[in-house]
N, C-alpha and C positions, 0 to 999 in steps of 0.2 A: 353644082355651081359654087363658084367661091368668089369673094370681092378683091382684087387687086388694090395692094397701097396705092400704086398711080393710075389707079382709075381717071380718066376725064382730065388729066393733069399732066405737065411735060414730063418727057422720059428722063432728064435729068434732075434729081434731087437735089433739093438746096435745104438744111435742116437747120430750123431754129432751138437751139437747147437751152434752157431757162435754167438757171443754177447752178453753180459749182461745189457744190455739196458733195457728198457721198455718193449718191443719183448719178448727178451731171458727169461728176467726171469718167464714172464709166461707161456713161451713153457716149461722149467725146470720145474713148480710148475703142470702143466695139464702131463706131462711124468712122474712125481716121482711119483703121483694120482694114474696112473694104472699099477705102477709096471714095467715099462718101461727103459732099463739101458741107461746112457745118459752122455755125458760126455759137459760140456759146456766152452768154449776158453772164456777171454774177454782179448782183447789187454792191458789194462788199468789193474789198481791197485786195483780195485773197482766199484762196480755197480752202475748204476745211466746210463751212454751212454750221451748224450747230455747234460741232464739235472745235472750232477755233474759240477759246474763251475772250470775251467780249468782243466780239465780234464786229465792226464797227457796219457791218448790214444792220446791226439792230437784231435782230432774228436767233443768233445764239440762246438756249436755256443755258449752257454747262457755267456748272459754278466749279469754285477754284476748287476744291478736294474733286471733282468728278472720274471715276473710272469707268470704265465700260462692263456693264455685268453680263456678255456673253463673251467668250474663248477668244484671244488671239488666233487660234488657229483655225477656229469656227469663223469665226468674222473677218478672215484676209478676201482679200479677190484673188479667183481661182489664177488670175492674169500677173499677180504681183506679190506675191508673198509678204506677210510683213518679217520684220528683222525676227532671228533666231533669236537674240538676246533679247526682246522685247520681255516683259513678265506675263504671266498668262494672261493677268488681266490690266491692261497696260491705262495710264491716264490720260485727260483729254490733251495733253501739248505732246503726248509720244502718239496718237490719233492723227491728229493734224500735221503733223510730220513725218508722218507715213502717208494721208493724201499729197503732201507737198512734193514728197521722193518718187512718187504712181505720177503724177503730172509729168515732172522733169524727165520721170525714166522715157515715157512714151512721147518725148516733145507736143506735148501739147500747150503750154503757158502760153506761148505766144500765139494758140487760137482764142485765147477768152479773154472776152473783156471786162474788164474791174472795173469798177466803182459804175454800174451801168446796168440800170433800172430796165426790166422790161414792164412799159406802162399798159399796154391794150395789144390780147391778140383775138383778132378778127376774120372769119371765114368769108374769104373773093371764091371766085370761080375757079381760078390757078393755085390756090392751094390756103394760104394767110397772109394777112399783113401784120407785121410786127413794129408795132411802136417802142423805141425806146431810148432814154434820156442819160445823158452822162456827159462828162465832161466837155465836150464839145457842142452840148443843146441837144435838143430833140430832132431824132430823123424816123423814118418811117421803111420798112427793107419789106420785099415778100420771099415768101419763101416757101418750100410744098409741102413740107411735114414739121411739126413741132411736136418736142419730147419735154413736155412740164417735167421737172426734179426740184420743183420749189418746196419742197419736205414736208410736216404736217406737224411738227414741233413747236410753232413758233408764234401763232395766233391764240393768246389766253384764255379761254374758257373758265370768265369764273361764276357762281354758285347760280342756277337758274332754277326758281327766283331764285331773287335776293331775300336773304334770311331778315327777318323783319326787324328793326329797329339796328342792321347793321350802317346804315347812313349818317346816324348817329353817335357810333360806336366812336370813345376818346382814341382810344387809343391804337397801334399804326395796322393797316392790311395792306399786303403783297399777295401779287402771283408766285409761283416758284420757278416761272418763268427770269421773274427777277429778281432772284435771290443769286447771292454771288461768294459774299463772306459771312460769318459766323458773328464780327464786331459787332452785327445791329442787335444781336441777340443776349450779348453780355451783361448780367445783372437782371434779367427782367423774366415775366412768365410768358412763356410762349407757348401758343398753340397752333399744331397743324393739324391741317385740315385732309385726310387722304391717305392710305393704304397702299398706294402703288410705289414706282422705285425711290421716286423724286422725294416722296412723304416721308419716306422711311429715312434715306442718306441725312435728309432734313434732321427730323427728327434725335437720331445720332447725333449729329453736330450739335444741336443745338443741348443735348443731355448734358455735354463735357463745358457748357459755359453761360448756360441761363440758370437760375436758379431754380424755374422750374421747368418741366418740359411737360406737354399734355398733348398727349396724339389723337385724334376722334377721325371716328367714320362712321361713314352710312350702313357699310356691311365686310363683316369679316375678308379674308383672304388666305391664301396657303403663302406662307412665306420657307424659300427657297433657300437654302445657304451656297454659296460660289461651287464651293467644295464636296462632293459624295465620296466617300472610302476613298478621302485625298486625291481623286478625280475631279477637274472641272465639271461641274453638274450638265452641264450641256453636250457636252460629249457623251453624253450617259442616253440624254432624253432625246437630242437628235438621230443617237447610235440607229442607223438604216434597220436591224431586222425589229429594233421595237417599234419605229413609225409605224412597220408594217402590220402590227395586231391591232385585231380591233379597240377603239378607245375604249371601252368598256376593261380590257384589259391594261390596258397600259396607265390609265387614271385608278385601276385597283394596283398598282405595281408602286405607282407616283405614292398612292397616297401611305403604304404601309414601309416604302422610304421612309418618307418622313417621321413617319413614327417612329420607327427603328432609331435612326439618327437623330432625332430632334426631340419625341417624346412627344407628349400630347398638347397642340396648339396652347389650349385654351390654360394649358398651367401654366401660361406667360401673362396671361390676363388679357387676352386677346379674345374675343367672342369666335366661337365655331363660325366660321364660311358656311352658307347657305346653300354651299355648291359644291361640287364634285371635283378636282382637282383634273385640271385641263379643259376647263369650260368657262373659266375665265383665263384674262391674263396675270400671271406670278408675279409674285413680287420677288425680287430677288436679295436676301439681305443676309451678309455673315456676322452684321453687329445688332442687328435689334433686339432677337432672343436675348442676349446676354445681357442688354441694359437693361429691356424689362426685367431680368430677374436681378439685378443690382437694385432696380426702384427708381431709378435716373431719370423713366419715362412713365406718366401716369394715362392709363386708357381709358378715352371717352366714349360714348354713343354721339352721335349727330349730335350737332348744332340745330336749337332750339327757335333762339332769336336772342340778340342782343339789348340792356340797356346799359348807356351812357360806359361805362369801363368792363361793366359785367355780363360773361357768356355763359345763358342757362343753354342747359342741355337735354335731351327729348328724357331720360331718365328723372327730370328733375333738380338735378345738384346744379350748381352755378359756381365759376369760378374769375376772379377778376385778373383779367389777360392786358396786359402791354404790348401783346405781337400779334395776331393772326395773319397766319401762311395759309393759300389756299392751294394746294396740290389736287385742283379739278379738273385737272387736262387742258385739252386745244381744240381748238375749232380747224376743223377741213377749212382750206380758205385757198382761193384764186383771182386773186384781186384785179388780175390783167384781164381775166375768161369775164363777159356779160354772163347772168344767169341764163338767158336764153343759148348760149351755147354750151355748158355744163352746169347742170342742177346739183346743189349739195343743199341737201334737206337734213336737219339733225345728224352731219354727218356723213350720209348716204350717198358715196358717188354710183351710179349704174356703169360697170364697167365689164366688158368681157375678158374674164382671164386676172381682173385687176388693173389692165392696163388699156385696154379699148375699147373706148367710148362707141355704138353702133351708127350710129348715124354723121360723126363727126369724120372721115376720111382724114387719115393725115394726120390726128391731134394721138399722143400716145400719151401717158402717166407713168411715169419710174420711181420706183420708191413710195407707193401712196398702200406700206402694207405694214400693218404692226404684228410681226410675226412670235410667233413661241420661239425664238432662237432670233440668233444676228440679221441683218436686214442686207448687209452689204454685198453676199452671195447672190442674192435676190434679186436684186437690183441688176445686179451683174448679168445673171441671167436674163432679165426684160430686156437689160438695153442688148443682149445678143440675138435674143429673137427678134426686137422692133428693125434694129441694122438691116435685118434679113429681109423684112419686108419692104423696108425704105430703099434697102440695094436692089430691089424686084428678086430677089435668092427665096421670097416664102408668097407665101398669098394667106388672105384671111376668107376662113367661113364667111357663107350669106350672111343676109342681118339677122333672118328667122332663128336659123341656128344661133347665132352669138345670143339672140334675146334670149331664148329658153334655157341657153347654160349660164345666163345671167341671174333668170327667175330661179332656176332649180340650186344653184349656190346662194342667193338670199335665202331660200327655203332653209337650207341644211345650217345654214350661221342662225338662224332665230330658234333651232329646235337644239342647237349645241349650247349655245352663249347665254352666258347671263346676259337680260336683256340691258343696258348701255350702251350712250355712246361710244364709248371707249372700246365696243367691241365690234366696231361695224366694218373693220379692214384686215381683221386680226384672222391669221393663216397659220397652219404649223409649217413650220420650216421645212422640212427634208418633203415633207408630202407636198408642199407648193411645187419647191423645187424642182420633181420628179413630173406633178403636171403643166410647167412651162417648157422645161424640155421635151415633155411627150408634143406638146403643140408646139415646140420649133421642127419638129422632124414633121407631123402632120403639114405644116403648113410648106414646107419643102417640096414635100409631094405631090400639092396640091399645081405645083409649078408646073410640075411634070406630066401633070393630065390635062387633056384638051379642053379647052375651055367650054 
């Protein structure tokens, strides 16, 4: 047995797509392909999602130095290439105009609508109703299938708890969410809060123009450089036959790189990682190594608790700070979806494959994957398989089957991952890759046998 996308539902498709981000626009580009009608929301004035800096959605993190820490040629869609002269690792205004040049190539601009909120989407009988609010008021459209690409960047996560007496704290806290330039940092001691990519670029920046810089965290990390023997690193770690060994060897290959090339972590005055290298997510950084060893940036242990200007820290020592950055992540967030039709519990969406929900017919999720490599490929891939199903070209597994490869993939993420939030979506690249296209052909198949 297998579930049909239009199940109980008319034969023609009308698809609601949430977002013109990175997501959206290749769910739009793989639906216009097969002749698919579709109508696409973007809060914002313009496409790009995160990567257009200041974004006037609100929703953007990227701050003005930002670059992208996987490949240009990792991270193109397989549909669009990005420019040859582009630099390997290109910044966020040559990002957003390279979604701008994917839109106009495939005529799509004139399917989405700007500045136009999707408020509430809701399961009818016929498929959903979609609410949404822009410049001409509020209307209300239905439609049979909805593809979320509202991204998972953009909803602040910060410290839970709250570190005690920081309410009281004089002096200023930011997410790094909204962090943007380096001026606020000029003259003063600054401390961030976090190990991952956002922490570290922080951190940097803020080495070359506060006077002090102080980085802390909860628990170590393997920090990554761009470059391996002048290779983009990611070409190295997605390269197809090393996905293919088991992790046990591949995270012993990662980790004696880094040695080779970087020397031993902890001589930078960073604490040893409590984990295995590929068991969490990298950090990817070619300047931090080097300031630590200049002295530019000083390393902490967690945050303590705060008084009035001054941050003790779980080792003891206290240092009096003018800035805390908190580099805690995001929160999963669907502010259109009621809880009662997709549950996110610390994070946790239940989804088959990453992208379908079992009992939700119709409702897809693009882009909701924090992968060891570029996400854009990925994306690209979901929205090629969801088209298929939406076009009636694939069919989906019973629910029974989708639940158990849902239970048995929680399984294997709590027995790989350091246990966090941060790692509840997180895939490797080429091995996702390779099982969404095995289940676009599966589900192809599934067309072809009798019901």
């Amino acid at each position: 047995m297998f579930q049909s996308s239009t199940d109980d539902r008319s034969d023609r498709p009308r698809v609601c797509v949430i977002g013109a981000g990175s997501s959206g626009i290749t769910a739009c580009q793989n639906l216009d392909e097969r002749g698919v009608e579709f109508s696409c929301f973007e809060k914002g004035s313009d496409v790009g999602g995160i990567w257009r800096y200041r974004n006037d959605n609100g929703m953007s993190a990227a701050y003005r130095s930002l670059h992208i820490n996987t490949s240009r040629e990792m991270m193109e869609y397989s549909a669009f290439p990005m420019p040859v002269d582009y630099p390997d690792y290109p910044g966020h205004a040559e990002i957003a105009a390279y979604f701008e040049d994917f839109v106009d190539h495939f005529g799509l601009r004139d399917r989405i609508e700007f500045n136009t909120e999707v408020v509430s989407v809701e399961p009818v009988e016929s498929g959903w109703m979609v609410t949404v609010e822009g410049p001409e008021g509020r209307r209300t459209e239905s439609f049979t299938d909805v593809m979320v690409c509202n991204g998972h960047h953009w909803n602040p996560r910060w410290p839970e708890p709250a570190f005690p007496g920081a309410d009281g704290f004089t002096g200023e806290q930011i997410h790094s969410h909204d962090y943007k330039t380096p001026e606020i940092l000029e003259g003063k001691t600054v401390l961030i809060l976090g190990i991952g990519n956002s922490a570290t670029d922080i951190a940097v920046e803020s080495s070359r123009v506060a006077d002090r810089t102080l980085l802390a965290m909860r628990r170590g990390a393997w920090i990554v450089p761009k470059y391996i023997f002048g290779i983009p690193t990611d070409r190295l770690t997605t390269f197809a036959p090393m996905t293919r060994m088991p992790l046990g060897v591949q995270s012993a290959m990662m980790r004696l790189t880094l040695r080779l090339t970087q020397g031993r972590i902890t001589d930078s005055g960073l604490p040893m990682p409590d984990h295995r290298p590929l068991h969490a997510h990298p950090t990817v950084s070619d300047e931090l190594l080097g300031r630590l060893g200049h002295g530019d940036i000083t390393v902490k242990p967690n945050i303590d608790r705060f008084e009035g200007g001054t941050v003790f820290f779980e080792d003891g020592s206290s240092e009096d700070v003018d800035v805390v950055i908190f580099c805690t992540g995001y929160r999963i967030t669907f502010p259109f979806l009621d809880s009662s039709v997709i549950d996110v519990t610390d994070n946790q969406v239940e989804l088959y494959k990453r992208v379908v929900p079992v009992d939700r017919p119709g409702l897809y999720f693009i882009g909701l994957v924090q992968p060891l490599g570029p996400i854009m490929p990925l994306a690209e891939a979901q929205a090629s398989w969801v088209a298929d199903l939406i076009a009636g070209q694939g069919a989906l597994p019973d629910r029974s089957e989708m639940a158990r490869d849902i239970a048995l993939e929680r399984s294997a993420m709590d027995r790989r991952y350091v246990s966090s939030k941060r790692h509840t979506i997180q895939v490797d690249f080429d091995r996702y890759l390779r099982t969404i296209g095995r289940e676009r052909r599966r589900s192809r198949d599934r067309v072809r046998l009798p019901a």
